[in-house]
Every structure is written in structure tokens, then in C-alpha cells.
C-alpha positions in Angstrom: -120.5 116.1 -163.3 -120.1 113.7 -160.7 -123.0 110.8 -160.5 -122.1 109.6 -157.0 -122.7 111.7 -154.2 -120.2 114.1 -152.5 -120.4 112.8 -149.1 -119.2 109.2 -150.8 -116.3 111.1 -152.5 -115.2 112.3 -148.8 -115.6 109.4 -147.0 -113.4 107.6 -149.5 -111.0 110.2 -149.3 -110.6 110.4 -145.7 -110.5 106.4 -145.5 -108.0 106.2 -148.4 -105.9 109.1 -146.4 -106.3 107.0 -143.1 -104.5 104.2 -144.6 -102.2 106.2 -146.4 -101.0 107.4 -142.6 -100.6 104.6 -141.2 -98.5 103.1 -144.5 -96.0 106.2 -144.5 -95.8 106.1 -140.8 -94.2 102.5 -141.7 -92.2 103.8 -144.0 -90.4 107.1 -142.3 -90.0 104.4 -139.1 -88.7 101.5 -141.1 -86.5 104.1 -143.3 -85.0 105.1 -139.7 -84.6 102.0 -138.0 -82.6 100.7 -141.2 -80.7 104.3 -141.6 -81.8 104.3 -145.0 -81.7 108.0 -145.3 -78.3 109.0 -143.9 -77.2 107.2 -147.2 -78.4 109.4 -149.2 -76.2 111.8 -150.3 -76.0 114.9 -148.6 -76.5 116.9 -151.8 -80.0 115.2 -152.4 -81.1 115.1 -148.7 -84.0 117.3 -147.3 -83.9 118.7 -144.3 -86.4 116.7 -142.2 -88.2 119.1 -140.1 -92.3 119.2 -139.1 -93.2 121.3 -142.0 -91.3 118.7 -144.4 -93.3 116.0 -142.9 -96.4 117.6 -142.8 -95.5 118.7 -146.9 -94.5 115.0 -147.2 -98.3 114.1 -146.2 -100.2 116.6 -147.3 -98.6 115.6 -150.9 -98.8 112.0 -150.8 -102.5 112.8 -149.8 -103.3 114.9 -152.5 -101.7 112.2 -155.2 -102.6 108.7 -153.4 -105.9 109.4 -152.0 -107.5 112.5 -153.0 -106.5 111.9 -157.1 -107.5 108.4 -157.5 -110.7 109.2 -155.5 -111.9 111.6 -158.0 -110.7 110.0 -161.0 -112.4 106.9 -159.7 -115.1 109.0 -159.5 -115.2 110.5 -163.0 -115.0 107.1 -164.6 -117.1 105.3 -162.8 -120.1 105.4 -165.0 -118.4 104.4 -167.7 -116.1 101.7 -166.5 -117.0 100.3 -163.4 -114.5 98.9 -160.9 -116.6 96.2 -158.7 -113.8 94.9 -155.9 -110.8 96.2 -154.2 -109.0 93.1 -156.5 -109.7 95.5 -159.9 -108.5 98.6 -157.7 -105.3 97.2 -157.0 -105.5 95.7 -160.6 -105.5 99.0 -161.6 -102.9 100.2 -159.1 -100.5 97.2 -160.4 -100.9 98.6 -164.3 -100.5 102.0 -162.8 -97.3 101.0 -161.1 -95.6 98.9 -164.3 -96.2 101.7 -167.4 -96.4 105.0 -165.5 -94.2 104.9 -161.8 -91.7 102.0 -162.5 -90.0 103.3 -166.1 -90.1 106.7 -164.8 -87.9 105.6 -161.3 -85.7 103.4 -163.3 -85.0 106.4 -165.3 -83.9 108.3 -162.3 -82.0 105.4 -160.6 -80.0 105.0 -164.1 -79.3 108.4 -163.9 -78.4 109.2 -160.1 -76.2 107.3 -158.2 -78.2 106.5 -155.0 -77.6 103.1 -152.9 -79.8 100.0 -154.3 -81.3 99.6 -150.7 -82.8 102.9 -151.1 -84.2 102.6 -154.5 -85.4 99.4 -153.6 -86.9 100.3 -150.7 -88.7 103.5 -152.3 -90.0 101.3 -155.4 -91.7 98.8 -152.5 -93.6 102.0 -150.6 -94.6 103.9 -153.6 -96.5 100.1 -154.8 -97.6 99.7 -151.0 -98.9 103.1 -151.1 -100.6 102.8 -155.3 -102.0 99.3 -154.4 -104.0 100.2 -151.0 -105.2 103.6 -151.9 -106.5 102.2 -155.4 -107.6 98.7 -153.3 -109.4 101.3 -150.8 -111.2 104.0 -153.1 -112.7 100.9 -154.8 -113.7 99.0 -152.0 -115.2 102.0 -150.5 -117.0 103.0 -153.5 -118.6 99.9 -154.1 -119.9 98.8 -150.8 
């Protein structure tokens, strides 16, 4: 099915998942040091303990790093991405007409603080934009 090889596919997944560490790592410490989650209310809040965290990952793995890889993957041969510039291209289209209506949606809808929404529509680019900026780059050098 696939025309790369397999080892390519998890190298790219392991880098994109490297990076996708370090950018949630940001995130949990820069939500902390600006008490961004004791404002949300306590009805909505999860119970931040290891095996939320590790959940947390493991998830945002699966969908930022491990996804994108194989998709990039499956359409490689028939439209090639040739820079990290068209991955995060890609990441920015991804972002506009599938994350952002979806989040405004939810933030017309719930009444959470505008720091927090803010804040979560920022990390969920970061995250789209250097996973897709990665899986490219690694694929193509």
C-alpha cells in the first residue's frame, strides 16, 4: 500500500512525537504558570493525575504525529509535499476549515474564559503547524 519504506514512516513518527513533547510540555507549564486551568469551571475540569497526562500524550500522539504521518504517507504519490513550508501550508488549511469553526462552535456554546480559548486555539495551531512542518520535512530529506 505504502511506497515509502516502513522504517521512514517511524522515524517521522517518533521525530514528529519528539516535537510534539516538548510543545505540550510548553503548554501544561505555560497553562500553570498563568493559572489558566483553575478557571475553568469545575464542572468541565479533569482531574489531572499521571494517567491523565500520559492519556493526554498518548492522544495528541496518536492525532498530531502518528495520523498525519500516515496520511502523508498515503498521499504522497499522488500529491507530493516538497518542504516543511507546504506541510505547515497544509497544517494552516487544516486549522481554518476543519479545527477553527469546530472550536468557535464550542466557545459559542460553552461559557469558558476568553484567555483560555485563546490560549487553546494558539497550542492546537502550534501543535498542527510543527507536526505537519515535521512529517514533511522528514519525509523529504
Amino acid at each position: 500500500m505504502y511506497a515509502l519504506p516502513a522504517k521512514l514512516f517511524f522515524t517521522t513518527s517518533a521525530v514528529a512525537s519528539g516535537v510534539l513533547c516538548i510543545i505540550l510540555a510548553i503548554q501544561f507549564s505555560l497553562e500553570k504558570t498563568f493559572g489558566f486551568y483553575s478557571l475553568i469551571p469545575d464542572a468541565l475540569r479533569e482531574e489531572r493525575t499521571k494517567y491523565w497526562m500520559l492519556l493526554v500524550f498518548v492522544v495528541e500522539i496518536v492525532l498530531y504525529a502518528i495520523g498525519p504521518t500516515a496520511f502523508y504517507f498515503w498521499i504522497y504519490d499522488v500529491l507530493p509535499f516538497f518542504s516543511y513550508r507546504a506541510g505547515i501550508s497544509v497544517a494552516i488549511l487544516l486549522y481554518l476549515f476543519g479545527t477553527l469553526p469546530f472550536a468557535v462552535g464550542l466557545a459559542l456554546r460553552m461559557k469558558l474564559p476568553a484567555g483560555i480559548l485563546a490560549f487553546s486555539f494558539f497550542f492546537n495551531f502550534v501543535k498542527l503547524a510543527t507536526c505537519w512542518g515535521t512529517v514533511t520535512y522528514m519525509m523529504n530529506t
